[in-house]
Structures are given as structure tokens and as C-alpha cells.
DRENKE-919147 format. One line per field, with one value per residue: x, y, z of N, C-alpha, C, O in turn; residue number from 1. Coordinates in steps of 0.2 Angstrom, whole numbers, always signed. Example, Ala and Ser with C-alpha at 12.3 -4.5 7.8 and 13.67 -1.06 7.14 Angstrom:
n_px [+66,+64]
n_py [-28,-11]
n_pz [+39,+35]
ca_px [+62,+68]
ca_py [-22,-5]
ca_pz [+39,+36]
c_px [+66,+64]
c_py [-16,+0]
c_pz [+39,+39]
o_px [+71,+67]
o_py [-17,+6]
o_pz [+42,+40]
pos [1,2]
END
This chain:
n_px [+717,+732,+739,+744,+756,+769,+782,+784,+792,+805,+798,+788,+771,+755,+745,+733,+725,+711,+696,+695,+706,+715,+709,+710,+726,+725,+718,+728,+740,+731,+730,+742,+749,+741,+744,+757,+753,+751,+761,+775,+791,+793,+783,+786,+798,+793,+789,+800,+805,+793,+794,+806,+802,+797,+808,+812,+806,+811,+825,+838,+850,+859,+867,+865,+856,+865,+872,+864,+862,+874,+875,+866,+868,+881,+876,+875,+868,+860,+856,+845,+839,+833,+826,+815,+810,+805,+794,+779,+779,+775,+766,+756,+756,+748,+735,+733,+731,+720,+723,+729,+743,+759,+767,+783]
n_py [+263,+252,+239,+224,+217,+203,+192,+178,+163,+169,+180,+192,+194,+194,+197,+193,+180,+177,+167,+159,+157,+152,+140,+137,+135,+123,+113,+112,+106,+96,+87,+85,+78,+68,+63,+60,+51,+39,+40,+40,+43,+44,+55,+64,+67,+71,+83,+91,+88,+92,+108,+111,+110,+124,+132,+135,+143,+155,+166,+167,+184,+190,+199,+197,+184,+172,+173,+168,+155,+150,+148,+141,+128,+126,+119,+103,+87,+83,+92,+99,+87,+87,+98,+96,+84,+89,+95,+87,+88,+102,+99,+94,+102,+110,+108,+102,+117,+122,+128,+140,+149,+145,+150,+151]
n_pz [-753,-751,-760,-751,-747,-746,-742,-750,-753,-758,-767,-770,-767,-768,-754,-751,-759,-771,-770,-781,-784,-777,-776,-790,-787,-780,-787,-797,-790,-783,-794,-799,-788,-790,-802,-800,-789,-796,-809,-804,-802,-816,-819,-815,-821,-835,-832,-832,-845,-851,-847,-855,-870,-872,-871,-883,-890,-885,-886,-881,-879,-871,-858,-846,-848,-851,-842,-832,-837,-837,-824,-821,-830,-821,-810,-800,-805,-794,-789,-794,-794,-784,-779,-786,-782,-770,-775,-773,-757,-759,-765,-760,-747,-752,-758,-745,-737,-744,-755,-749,-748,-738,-725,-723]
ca_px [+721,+734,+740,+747,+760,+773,+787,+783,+797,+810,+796,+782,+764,+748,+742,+724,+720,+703,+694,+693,+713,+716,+703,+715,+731,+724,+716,+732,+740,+732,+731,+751,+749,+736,+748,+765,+754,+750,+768,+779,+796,+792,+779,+792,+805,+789,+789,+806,+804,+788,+795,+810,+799,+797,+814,+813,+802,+815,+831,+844,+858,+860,+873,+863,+853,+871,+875,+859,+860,+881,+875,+861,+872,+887,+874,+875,+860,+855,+854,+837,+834,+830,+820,+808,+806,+802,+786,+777,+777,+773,+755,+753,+753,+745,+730,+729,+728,+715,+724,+732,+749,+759,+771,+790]
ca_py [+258,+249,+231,+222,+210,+199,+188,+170,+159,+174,+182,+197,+190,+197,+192,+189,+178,+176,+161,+156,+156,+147,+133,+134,+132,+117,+108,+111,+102,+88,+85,+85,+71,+60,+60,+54,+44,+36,+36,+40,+46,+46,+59,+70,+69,+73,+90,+93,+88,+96,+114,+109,+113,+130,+136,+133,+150,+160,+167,+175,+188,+195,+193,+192,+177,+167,+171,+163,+149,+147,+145,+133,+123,+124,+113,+95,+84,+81,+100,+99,+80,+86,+101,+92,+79,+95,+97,+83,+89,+107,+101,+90,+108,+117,+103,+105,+122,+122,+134,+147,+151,+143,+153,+148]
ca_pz [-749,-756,-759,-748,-752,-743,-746,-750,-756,-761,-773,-770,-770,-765,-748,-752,-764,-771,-769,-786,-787,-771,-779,-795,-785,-773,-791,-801,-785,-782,-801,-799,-783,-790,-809,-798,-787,-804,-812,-799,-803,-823,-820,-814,-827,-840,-830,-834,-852,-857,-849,-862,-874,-871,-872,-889,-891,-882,-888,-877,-880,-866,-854,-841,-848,-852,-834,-830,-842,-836,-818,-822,-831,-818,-804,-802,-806,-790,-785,-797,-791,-774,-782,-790,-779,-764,-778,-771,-752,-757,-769,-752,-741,-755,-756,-737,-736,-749,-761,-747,-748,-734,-722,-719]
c_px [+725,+736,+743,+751,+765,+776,+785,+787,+802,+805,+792,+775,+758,+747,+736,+723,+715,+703,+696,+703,+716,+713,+709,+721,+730,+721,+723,+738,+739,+729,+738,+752,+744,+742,+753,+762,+754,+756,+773,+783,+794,+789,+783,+797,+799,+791,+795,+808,+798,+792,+801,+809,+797,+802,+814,+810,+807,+822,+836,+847,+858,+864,+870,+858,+860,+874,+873,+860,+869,+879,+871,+866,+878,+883,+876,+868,+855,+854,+846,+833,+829,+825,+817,+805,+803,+794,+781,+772,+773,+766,+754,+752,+748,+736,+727,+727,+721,+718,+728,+739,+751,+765,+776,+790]
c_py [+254,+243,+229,+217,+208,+195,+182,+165,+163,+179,+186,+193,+194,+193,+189,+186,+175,+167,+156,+154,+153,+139,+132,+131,+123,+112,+106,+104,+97,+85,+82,+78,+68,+58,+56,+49,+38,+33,+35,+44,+49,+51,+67,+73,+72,+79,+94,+95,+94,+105,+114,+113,+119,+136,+137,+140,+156,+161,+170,+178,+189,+192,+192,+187,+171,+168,+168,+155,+143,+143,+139,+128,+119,+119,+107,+92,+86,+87,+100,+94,+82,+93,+99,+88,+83,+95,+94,+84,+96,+105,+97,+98,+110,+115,+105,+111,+126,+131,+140,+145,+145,+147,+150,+150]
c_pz [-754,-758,-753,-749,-743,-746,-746,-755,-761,-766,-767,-772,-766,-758,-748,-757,-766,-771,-775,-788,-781,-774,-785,-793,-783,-780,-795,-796,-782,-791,-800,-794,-787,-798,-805,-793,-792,-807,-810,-801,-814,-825,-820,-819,-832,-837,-832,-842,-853,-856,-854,-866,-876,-871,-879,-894,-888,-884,-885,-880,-878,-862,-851,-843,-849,-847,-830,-832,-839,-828,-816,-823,-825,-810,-806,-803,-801,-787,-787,-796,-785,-774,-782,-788,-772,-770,-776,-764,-753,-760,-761,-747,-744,-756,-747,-733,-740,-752,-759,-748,-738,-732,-721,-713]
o_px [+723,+730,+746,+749,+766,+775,+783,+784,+804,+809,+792,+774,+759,+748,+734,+720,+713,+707,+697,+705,+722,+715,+712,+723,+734,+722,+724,+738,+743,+726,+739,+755,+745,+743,+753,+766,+758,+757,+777,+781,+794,+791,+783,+800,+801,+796,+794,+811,+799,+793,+800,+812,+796,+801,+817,+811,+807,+825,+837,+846,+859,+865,+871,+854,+860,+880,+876,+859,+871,+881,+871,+868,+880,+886,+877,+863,+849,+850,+842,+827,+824,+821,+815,+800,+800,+789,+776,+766,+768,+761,+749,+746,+743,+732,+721,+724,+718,+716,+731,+741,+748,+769,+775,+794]
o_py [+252,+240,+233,+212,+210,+193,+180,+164,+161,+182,+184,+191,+198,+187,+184,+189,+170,+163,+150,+151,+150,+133,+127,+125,+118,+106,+100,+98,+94,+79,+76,+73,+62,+52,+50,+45,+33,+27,+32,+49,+54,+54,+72,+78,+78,+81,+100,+99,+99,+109,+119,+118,+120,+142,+142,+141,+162,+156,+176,+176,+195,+186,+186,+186,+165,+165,+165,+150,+138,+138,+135,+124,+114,+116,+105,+96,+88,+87,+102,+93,+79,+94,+97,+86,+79,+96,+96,+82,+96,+108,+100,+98,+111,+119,+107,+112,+131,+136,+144,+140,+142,+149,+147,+149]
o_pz [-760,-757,-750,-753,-738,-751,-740,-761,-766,-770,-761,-778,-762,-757,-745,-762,-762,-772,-774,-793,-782,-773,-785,-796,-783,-779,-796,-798,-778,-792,-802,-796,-786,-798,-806,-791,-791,-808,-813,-803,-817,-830,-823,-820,-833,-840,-834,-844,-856,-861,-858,-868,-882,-871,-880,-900,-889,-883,-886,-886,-881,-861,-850,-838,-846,-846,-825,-829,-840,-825,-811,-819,-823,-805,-812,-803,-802,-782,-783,-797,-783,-770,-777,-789,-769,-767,-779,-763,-749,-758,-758,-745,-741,-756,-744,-728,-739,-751,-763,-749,-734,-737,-716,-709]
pos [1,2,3,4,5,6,7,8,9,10,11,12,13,14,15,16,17,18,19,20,21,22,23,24,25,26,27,28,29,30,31,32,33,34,35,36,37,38,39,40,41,42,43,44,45,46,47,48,49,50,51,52,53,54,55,56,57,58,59,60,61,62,63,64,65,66,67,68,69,70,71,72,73,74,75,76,77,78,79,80,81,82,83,84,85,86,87,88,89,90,91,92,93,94,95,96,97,98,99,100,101,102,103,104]
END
């Protein structure tokens, strides 16, 4: 038998997931809500910063990364303000479904 998958949020995912990775989503999640009830908006810019940090290991040359990196840049602020600030309600679903995925 084979896997089964489905679309969730434009990406390819398994439709089962085990318990123990359900328990991981739904902790990392409300770890994510208890920090910005804590710091609020500050917590969120850390987020942005620390993945920062990880570019720093990665080297493009390829075109299609400088087609990616030209279209990143060509957004305005608020295109990724209004991201990041959707991360807030999604650990809120993902807390309340204790770890499952949630369906559009």
C-alpha cells in the first residue's frame, strides 16, 4: 500500500502523522504562543533574525537562487509583516488541534 499524501498549505505531506510528531508540532507551538505572549512583537523579529543567521552557511550561484533572492527583495516590509504576524493564529490552530494538520 502506498503513502498517501495531500496538499496542505501548497506543499506535499503525509496524511498520517504519528503521534509523537503531532505532540512535537503542538509543543513547538505553544512554546512559539507562550514566548510572544511573553515578548510580544520583539519575539517575532527574533525569529526573523535568528533564521538570518543561517544564510550565512549557504552560497548561491545559481540563477534560480538570484531569482528567488531578487523576488524576496522586490516585496515590501509589510508583505512579510502580515506573514509573521499569521504565525501566531496558525500555533493557535495547531495547539488546538493537538498537533494535526488543519485543512483550508
Amino acid at each position: 500500500m502506498g503513502m498517501i499524501v495531500w496538499t496542505v498549505s501548497a506543499r506535499w505531506v503525509p496524511k498520517n502523522l504519528t503521534d509523537d510528531h503531532k505532540g512535537q508540532r503542538m509543543m513547538a507551538s505553544l512554546d512559539h504562543l507562550t514566548r510572544y505572549t511573553a515578548q510580544g512583537h520583539d519575539f517575532l523579529e527574533g525569529i526573523v533574525t535568528g533564521d538570518e543567521s543561517l544564510a550565512y552557511h549557504y552560497m548561491p550561484e545559481t540563477k534560480q537562487a538570484s531569482a528567488v533572492r531578487s523576488w524576496l527583495h522586490s516585496n515590501q516590509t509589510d508583505f512579510y509583516e502580515q506573514g509573521i504576524l499569521k504565525l501566531v493564529t496558525r500555533w493557535e490552530k495547531c495547539v488546538e488541534k493537538v498537533g494535526d494538520y488543519v485543512e483550508k
